[in-house]
N, CA and C of each residue as an Amber inpcrd file, in Angstrom:
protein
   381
  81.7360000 161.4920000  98.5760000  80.7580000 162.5510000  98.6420000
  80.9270000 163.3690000  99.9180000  81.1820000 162.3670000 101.0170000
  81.4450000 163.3620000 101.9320000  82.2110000 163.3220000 102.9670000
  83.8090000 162.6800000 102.2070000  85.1590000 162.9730000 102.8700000
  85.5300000 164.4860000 102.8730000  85.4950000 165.3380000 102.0230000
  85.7860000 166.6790000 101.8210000  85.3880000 167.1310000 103.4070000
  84.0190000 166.9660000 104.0490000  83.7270000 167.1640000 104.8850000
  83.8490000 166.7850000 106.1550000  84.7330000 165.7530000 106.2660000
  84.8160000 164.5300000 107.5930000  85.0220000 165.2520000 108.5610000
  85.7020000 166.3600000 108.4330000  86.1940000 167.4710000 109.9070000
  84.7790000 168.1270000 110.7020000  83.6150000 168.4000000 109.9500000
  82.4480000 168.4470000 110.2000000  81.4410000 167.9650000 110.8880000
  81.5890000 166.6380000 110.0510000  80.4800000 165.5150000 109.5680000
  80.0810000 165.2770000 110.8160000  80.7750000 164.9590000 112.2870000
  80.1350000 164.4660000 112.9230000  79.2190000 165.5650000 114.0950000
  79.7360000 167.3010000 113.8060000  78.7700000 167.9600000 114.4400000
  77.4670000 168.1380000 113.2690000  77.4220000 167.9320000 112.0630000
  76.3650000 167.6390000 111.1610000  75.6950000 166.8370000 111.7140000
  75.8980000 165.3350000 111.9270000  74.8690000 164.5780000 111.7560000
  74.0820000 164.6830000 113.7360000  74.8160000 165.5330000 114.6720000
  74.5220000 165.7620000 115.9120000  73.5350000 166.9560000 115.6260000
  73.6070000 167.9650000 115.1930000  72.9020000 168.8910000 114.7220000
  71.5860000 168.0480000 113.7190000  71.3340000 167.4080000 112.7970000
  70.4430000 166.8090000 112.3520000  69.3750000 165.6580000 113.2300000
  70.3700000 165.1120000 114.2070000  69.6010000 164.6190000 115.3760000
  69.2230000 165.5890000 116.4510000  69.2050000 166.4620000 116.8750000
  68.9350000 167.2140000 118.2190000  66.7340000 167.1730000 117.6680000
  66.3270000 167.3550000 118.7000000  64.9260000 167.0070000 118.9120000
  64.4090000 168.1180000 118.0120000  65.2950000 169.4590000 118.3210000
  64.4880000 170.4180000 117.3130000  64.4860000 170.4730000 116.1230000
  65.5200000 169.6410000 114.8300000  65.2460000 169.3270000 113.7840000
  65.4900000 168.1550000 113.8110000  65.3370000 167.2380000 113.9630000
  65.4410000 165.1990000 113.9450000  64.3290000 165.2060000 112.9870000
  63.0320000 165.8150000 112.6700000  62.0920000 165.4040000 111.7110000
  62.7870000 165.6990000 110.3790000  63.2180000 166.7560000 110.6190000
  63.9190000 167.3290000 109.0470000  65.0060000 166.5080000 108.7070000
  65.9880000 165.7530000 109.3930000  66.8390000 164.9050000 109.2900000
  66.0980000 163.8260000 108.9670000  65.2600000 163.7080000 109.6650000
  64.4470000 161.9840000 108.7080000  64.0860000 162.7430000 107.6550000
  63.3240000 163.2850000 107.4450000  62.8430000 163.7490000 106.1860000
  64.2900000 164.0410000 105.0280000  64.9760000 164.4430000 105.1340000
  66.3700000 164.4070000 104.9390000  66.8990000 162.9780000 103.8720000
  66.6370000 162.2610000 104.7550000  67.4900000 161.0830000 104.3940000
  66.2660000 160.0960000 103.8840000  65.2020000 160.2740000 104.1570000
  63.7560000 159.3750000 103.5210000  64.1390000 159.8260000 101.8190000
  64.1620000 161.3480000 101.7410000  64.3620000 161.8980000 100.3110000
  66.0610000 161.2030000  99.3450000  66.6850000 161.0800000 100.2890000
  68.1010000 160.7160000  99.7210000  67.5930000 159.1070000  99.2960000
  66.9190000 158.6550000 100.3400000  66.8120000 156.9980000  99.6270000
  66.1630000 156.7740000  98.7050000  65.0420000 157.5090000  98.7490000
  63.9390000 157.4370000  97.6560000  64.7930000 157.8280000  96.2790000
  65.5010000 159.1780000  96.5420000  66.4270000 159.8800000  95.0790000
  66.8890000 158.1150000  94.8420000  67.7310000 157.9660000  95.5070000
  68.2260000 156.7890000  95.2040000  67.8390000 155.4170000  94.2740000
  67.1760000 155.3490000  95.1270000  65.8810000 154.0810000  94.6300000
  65.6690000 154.3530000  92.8600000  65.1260000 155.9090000  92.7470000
  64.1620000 156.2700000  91.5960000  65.3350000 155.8510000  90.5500000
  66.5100000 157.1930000  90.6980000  67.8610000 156.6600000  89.8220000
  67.8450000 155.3740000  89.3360000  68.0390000 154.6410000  90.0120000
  68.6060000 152.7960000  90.4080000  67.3380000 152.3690000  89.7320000
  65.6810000 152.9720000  89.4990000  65.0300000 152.5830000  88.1550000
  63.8150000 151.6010000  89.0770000  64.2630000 151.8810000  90.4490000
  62.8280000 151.1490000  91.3420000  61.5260000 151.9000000  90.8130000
  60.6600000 151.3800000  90.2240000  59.2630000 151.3960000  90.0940000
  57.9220000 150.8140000  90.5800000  58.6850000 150.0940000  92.1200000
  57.6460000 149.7480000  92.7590000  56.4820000 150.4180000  93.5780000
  55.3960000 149.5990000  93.3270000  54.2540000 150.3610000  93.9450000
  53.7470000 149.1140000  95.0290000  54.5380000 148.5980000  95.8080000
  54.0370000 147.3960000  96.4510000  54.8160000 147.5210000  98.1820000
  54.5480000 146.4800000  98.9940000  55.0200000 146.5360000  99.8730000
  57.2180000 146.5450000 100.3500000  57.3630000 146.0950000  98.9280000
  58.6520000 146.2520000  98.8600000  59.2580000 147.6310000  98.6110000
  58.6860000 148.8250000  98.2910000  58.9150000 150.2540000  98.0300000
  59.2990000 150.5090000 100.0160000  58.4470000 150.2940000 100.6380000
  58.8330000 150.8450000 101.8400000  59.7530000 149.9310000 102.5730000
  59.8360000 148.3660000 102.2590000  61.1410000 147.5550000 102.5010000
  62.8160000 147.8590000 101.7600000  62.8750000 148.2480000 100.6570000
  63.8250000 148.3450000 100.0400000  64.2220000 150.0610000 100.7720000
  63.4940000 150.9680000 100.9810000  63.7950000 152.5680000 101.8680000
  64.3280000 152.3310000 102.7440000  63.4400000 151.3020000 103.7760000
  64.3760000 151.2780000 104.9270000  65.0580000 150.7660000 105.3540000
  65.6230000 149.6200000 104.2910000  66.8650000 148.8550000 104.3780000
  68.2350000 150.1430000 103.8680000  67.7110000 150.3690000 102.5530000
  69.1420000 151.5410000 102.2160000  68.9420000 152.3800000 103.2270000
  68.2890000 153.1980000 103.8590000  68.3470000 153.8460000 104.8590000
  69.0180000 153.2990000 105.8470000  69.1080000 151.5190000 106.7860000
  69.9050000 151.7960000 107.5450000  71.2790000 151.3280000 107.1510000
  71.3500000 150.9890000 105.9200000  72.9720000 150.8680000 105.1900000
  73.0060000 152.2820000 105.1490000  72.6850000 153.3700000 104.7320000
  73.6040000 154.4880000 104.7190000  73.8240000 154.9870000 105.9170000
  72.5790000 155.0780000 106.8460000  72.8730000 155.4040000 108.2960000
  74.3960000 154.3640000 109.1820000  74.0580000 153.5160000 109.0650000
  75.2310000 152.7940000 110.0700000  76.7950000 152.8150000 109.3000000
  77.0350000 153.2260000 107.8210000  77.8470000 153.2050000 107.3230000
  78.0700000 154.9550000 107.6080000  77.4950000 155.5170000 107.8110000
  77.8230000 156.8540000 107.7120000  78.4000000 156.9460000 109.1670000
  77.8270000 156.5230000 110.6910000  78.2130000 156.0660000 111.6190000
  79.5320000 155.8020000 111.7740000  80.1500000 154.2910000 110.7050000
  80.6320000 153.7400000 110.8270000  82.3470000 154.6480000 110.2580000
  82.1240000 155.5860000 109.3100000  83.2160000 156.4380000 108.6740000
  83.0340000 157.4520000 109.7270000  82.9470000 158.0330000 110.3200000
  83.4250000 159.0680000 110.9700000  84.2520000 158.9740000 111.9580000
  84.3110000 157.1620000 112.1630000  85.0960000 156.6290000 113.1420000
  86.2460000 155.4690000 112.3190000  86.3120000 156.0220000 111.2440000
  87.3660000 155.4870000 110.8090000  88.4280000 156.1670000 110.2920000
  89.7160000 155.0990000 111.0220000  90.6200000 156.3640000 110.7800000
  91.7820000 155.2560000 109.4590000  90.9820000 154.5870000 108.9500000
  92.0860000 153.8440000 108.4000000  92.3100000 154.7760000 106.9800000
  93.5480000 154.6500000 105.4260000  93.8490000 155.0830000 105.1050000
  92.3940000 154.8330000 103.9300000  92.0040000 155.9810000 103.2770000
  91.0750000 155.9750000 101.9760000  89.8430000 155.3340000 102.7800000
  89.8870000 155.4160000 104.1360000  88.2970000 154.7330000 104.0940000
  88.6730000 153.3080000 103.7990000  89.3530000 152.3960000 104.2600000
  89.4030000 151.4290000 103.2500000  87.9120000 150.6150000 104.0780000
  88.3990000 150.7110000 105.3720000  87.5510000 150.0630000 106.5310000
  85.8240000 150.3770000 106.3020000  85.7080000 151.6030000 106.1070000
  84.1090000 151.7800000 105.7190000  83.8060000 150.8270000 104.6980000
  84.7210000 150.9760000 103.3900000  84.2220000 150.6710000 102.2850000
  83.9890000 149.0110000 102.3010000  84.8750000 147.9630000 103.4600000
  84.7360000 147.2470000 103.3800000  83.6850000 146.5040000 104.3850000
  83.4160000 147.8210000 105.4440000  81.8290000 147.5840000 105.9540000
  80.7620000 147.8770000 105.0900000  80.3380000 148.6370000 104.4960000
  79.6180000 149.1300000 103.6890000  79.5830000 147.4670000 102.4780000
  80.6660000 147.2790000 101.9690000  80.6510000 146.1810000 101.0480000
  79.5600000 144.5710000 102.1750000  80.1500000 144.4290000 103.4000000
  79.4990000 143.4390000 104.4270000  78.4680000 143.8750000 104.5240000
  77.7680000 144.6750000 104.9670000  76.2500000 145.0530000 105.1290000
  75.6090000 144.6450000 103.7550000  75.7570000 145.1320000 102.6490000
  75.7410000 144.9700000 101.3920000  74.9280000 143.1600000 101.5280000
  76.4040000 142.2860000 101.7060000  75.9660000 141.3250000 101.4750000
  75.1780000 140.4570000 102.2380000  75.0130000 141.3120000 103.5320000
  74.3820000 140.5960000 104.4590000  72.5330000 141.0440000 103.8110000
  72.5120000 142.1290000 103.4690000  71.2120000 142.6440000 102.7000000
  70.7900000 141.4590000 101.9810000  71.4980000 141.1620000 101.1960000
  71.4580000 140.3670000  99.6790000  71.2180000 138.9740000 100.1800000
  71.6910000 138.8620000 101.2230000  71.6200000 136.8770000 101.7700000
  70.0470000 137.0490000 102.6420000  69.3400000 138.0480000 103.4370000
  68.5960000 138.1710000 103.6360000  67.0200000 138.3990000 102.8040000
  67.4760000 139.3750000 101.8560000  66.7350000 139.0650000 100.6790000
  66.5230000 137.5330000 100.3660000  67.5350000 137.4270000 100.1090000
  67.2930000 135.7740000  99.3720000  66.5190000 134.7370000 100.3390000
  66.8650000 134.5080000 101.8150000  66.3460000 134.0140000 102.2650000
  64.5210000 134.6260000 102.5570000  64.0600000 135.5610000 101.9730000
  63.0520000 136.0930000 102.2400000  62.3550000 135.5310000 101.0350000
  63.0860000 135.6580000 100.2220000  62.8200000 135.0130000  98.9410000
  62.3990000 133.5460000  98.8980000  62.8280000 133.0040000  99.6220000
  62.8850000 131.5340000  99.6240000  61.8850000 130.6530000 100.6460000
  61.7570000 131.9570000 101.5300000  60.1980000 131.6780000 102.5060000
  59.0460000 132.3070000 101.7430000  59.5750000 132.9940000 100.8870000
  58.0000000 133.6350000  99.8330000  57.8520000 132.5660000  98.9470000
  58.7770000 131.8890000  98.8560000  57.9520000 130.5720000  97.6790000
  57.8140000 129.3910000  98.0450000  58.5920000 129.2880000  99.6450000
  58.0540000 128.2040000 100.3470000  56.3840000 128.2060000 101.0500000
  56.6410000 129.5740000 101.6100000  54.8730000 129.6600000 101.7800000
  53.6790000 129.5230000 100.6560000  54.2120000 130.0360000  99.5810000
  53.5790000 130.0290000  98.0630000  52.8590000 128.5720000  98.0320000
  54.4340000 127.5480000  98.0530000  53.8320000 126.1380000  97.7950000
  53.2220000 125.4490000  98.8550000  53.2730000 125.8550000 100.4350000
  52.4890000 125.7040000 101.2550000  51.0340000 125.6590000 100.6430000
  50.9480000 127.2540000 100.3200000  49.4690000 127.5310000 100.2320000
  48.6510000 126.9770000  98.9020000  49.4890000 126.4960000  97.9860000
  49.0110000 125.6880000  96.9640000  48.5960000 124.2230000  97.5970000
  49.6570000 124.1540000  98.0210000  49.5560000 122.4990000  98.2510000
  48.2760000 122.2330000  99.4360000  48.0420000 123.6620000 100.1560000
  46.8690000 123.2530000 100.8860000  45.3480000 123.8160000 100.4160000
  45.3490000 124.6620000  99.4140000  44.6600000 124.7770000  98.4050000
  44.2210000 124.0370000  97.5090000  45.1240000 123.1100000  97.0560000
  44.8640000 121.6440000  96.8420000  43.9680000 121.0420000  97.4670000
  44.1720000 120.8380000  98.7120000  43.5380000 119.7100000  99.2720000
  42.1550000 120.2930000  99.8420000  42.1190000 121.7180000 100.1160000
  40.5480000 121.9850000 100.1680000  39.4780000 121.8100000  98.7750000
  40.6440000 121.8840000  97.7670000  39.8230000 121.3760000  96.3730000
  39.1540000 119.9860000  96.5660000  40.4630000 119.3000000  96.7510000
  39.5790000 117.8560000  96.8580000  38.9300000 117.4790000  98.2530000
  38.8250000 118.0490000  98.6890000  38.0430000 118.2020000 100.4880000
  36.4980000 118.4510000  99.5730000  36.4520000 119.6460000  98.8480000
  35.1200000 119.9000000  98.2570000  34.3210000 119.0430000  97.3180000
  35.6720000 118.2990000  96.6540000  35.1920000 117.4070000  95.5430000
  34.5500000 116.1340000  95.9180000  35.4180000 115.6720000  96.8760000
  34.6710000 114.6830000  97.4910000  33.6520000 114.8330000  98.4400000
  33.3680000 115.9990000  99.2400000  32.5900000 116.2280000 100.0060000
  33.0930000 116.0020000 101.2620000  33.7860000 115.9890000 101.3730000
  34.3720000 115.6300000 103.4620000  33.7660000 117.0800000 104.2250000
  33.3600000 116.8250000 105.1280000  32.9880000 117.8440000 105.8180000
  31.4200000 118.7100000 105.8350000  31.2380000 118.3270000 104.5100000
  29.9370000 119.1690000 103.9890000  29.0310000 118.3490000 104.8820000
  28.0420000 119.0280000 105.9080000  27.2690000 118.9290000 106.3400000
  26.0040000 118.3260000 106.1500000  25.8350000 118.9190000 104.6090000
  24.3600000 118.7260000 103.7950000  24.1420000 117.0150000 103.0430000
  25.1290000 116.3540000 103.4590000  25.4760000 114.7390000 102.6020000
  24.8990000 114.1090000 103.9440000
């Protein structure tokens, strides 16, 4: 998308950072992730809508970074940073994943025991 341009690209993205348009450059690239997202069929309305933005946001940011300083042949080097970030996303997810259902059964399992805290009465004052 935007090798055609690489001779450019890096007074572009200096021009998109300077203080007098940097809002329009976020605004910029908030719209590219979101396009993104919608395509790709995200329909979330939850706290993961603004987690999943600003994760692709800083995969495209540091990969975009990361090609303007690459001089290997086809990009091979981006593509195979871009592929690492990728999976470092995906192992993080998962482990996020895996503290969301470890806390889950935390909070059951101590939900539990205020059940039977009540059933038996421990604590209740009024016995």
């Amino acid at each position: 998308m935007i090798i055609p341009y690489m001779d450019h690209w890096p007074q572009g993205i200096a021009t998109l950072m300077s203080p007098q348009i940097s809002f329009d450059g976020i605004k910029l690239l908030q719209e590219l992730v979101d396009d993104v997202w919608h395509y790709a069929g995200d329909r979330s309305s939850d706290l993961t809508w603004y987690s999943k933005r600003i994760a692709l946001a800083a995969l495209y940011t540091s990969t975009e970074l990361f090609m303007v300083q690459d001089k290997s042949n086809d990009y091979t080097a981006t593509w195979d940073f871009m592929h690492s970030k990728m999976d470092d996303l995906q192992m993080l997810a998962s482990a996020l994943r895996e503290v969301q259902q470890g806390t889950d059964l935390v909070s059951t399992a101590l939900g539990g025991f205020g059940s039977i805290r009540n059933i038996l009465g421990v604590g209740d004052r009024n016995r």
